[in-house]
N, C-alpha and C positions, 0 to 999 in steps of 0.2 A: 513395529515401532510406530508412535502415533505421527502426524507432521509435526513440526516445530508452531506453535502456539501464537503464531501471526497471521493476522489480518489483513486484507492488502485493497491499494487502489492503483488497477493498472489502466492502463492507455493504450488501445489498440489502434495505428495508425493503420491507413490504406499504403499499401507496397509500394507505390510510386513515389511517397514521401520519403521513404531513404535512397538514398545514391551515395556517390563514391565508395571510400572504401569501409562504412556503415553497413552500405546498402549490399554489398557483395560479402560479407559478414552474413549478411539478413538473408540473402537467398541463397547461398550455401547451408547456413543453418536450415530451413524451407526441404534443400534436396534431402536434409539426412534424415527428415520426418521433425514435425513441432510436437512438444510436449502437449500434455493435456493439463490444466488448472490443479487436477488433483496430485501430480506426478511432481509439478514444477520445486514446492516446496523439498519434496524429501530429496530430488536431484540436487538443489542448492546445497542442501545440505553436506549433499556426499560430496560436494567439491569442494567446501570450505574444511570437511574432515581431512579430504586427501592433502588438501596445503599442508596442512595444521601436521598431518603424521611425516610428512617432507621439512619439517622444519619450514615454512614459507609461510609469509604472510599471507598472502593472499591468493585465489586461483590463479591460474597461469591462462595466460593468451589463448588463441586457438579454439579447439572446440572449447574449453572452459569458457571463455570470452563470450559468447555467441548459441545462446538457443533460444527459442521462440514460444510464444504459444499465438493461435490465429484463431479467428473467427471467417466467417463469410461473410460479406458485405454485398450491400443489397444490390451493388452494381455486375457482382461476380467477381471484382476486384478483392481479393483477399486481406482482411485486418490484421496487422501485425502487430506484435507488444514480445520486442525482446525482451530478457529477464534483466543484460544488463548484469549479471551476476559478481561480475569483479567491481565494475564499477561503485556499485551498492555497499558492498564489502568496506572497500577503501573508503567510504566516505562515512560508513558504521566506524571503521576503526581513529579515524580523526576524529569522530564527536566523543570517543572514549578514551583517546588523548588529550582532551579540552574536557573532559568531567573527570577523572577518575585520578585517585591519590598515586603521589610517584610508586609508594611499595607496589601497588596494586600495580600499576602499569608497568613495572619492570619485571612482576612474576609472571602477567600474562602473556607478555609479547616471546614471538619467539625468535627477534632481533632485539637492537641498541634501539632504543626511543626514536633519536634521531634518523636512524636509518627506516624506519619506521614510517614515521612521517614522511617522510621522503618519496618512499616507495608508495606511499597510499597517494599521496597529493599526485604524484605521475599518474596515479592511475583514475584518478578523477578526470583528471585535463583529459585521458584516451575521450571522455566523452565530447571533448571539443565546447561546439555552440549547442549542444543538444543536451537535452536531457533525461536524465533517468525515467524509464518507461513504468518503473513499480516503484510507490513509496508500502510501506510496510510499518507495523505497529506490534508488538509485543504484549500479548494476555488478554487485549481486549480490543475494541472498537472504536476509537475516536468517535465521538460523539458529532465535532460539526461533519462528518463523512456524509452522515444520514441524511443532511440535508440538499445534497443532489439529486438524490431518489425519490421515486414515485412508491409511495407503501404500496400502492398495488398490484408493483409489478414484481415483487420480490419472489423468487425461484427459491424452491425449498425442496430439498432431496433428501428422503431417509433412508431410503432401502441403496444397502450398498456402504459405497463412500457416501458415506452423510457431507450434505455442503448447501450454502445459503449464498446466496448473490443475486446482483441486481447489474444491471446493463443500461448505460443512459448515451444518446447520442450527445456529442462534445456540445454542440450549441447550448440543448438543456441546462447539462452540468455548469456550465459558464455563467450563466445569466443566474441559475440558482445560488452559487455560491456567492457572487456578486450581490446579489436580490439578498441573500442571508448575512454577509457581513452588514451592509446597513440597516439591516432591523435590528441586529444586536449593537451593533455599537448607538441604535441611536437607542436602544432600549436599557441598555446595562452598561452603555461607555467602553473602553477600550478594555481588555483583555484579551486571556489565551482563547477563549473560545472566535473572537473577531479576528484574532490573528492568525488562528488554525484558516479560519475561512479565508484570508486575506494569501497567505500561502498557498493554500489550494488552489484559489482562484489564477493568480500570478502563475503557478504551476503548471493548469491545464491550457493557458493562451501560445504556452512555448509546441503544439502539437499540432497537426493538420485541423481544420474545422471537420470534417468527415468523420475526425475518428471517434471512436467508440469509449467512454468511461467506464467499466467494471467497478463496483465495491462486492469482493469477496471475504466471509468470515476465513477462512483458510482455516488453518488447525483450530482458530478456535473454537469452531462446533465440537472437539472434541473434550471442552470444557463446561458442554451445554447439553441435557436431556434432552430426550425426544418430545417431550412435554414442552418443556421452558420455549422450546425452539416453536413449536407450531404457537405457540402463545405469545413470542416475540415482538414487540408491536413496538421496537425501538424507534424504527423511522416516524410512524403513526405519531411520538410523542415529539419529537424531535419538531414535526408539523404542527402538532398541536401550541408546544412552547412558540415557536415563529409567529402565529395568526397570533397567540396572546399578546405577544409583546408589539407585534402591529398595531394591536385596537389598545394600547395602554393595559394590560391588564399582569401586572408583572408579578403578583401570586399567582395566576393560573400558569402563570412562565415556570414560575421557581417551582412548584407542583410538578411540572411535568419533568422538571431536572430536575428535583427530587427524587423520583420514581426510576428514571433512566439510571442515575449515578448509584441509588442503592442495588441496583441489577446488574452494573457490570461493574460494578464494585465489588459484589459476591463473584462475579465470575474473574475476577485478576487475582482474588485471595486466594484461588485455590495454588498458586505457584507456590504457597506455602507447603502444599504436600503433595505436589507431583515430582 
């Protein structure tokens, strides 16, 4: 079965940033062994399946609560990025309570609306003052993503589990997205794309400075040839658009967002026949 067709930016903190009872969550997960990037996705999955066939909203506490994926950090302090996997959850199924038509939301839930909500919003708060370690996106790639990354550092795997991602230390990511929302707001004025970056931004300040930013395509290389994928040059354009609208030049902008949006434009259609 392929993964579920999301994309992701997670946040690996250094292990001494969680404590209490986070943090003993966090290294308990650590003793029973961390996920690996490619596993996380279809794990999520099985645990939203197994609520869903329990009649329950959402995962349950416990290990479902609580697993990791790590990197190694240059001090030998180990980088952590819980998944967060309920939390996530509950706060997917509130924004599908605030979009979606009452039929629609009483044949999918497998409680009363109200109880629903109830139980998601509890399970938000478990996050406390902190926040969700992975946001995620559905068919495709968020466009201002790219703009934390360095196109040249971008890791490209074919053989195997096919997978693309990039790794930026949190200072970089910070200052980029910052540096990106005001060239676009001051070059196209306010929108979704300044406000994606405006989120992002606000988003990464709530984590350790140390830690690590990831952008992973996750399943969705499996929406993408082995061609299209080494010919990829999304960040490349996403760069090129930012220098144009720096020096005035807001055709060579809308060009290069042209080219980007008809490419992963083709690539979200395809939900039509998967």
């Amino acid at each position: 079965m392929p993964a579920p067709f999301l994309s992701y930016l997670r946040v690996y903190e250094p292990l001494r940033a969680f404590d209490g009872a986070s943090g003993a969550r966090v290294r308990a997960a650590l003793a029973r062994g961390p996920l690996t990037p490619e596993r996380a996705a279809g794990h999520e999955r099985e645990l939203c399946l197994r609520a869903q066939l329990a009649a329950r909203l959402l995962p349950r506490r416990s290990v479902d609560g609580c697993e990791v994926l790590v990197l190694g950090g240059a001090s030998g302090e180990p980088l952590v990025c819980p998944l967060d996997t309920r939390e996530r959850a509950a706060a997917a199924v509130l924004a599908f309570l605030d979009a979606e038509a009452p039929v629609l939301r009483a044949s999918a839930l497998p409680v009363p609306e109200a109880v629903a909500r109830r139980q998601a919003e509890a399970a938000v708060a478990e996050l406390g003052q902190a926040a969700a370690h992975v946001v995620s996106a559905s068919w495709t790639v968020p466009l201002p993503w790219f703009a934390l990354v360095d196109p040249e550092e971008r890791q490209l795997r074919l053989d195997g589990r096919r997978r693309v991602w990039w790794r930026v230390p949190m200072g970089r990511a910070r200052a980029r997205a910052a540096q990106a929302e005001r060239i676009v707001r001051g070059g196209l004025g306010d929108g979704e794309p300044a406000d994606v970056l405006a989120e992002t931004g606000a988003w990464l300040t709530q984590f350790d400075r140390a830690s690590v930013v990831e952008l992973d395509y996750g399943g969705v290389v499996d929406l993408v040839d082995d061609e299209a994928l080494r010919n990829d040059d999304s960040a490349d354009q996403v760069r090129d658009a930012l220098q144009a609208l720096r020096e005035g030049d807001t055709a060579a902008a809308q060009a290069s967002y042209d080219r980007l949006r008809e490419f992963w434009a083709d690539v979200a259609g395809k939900q039509r026949t998967c």
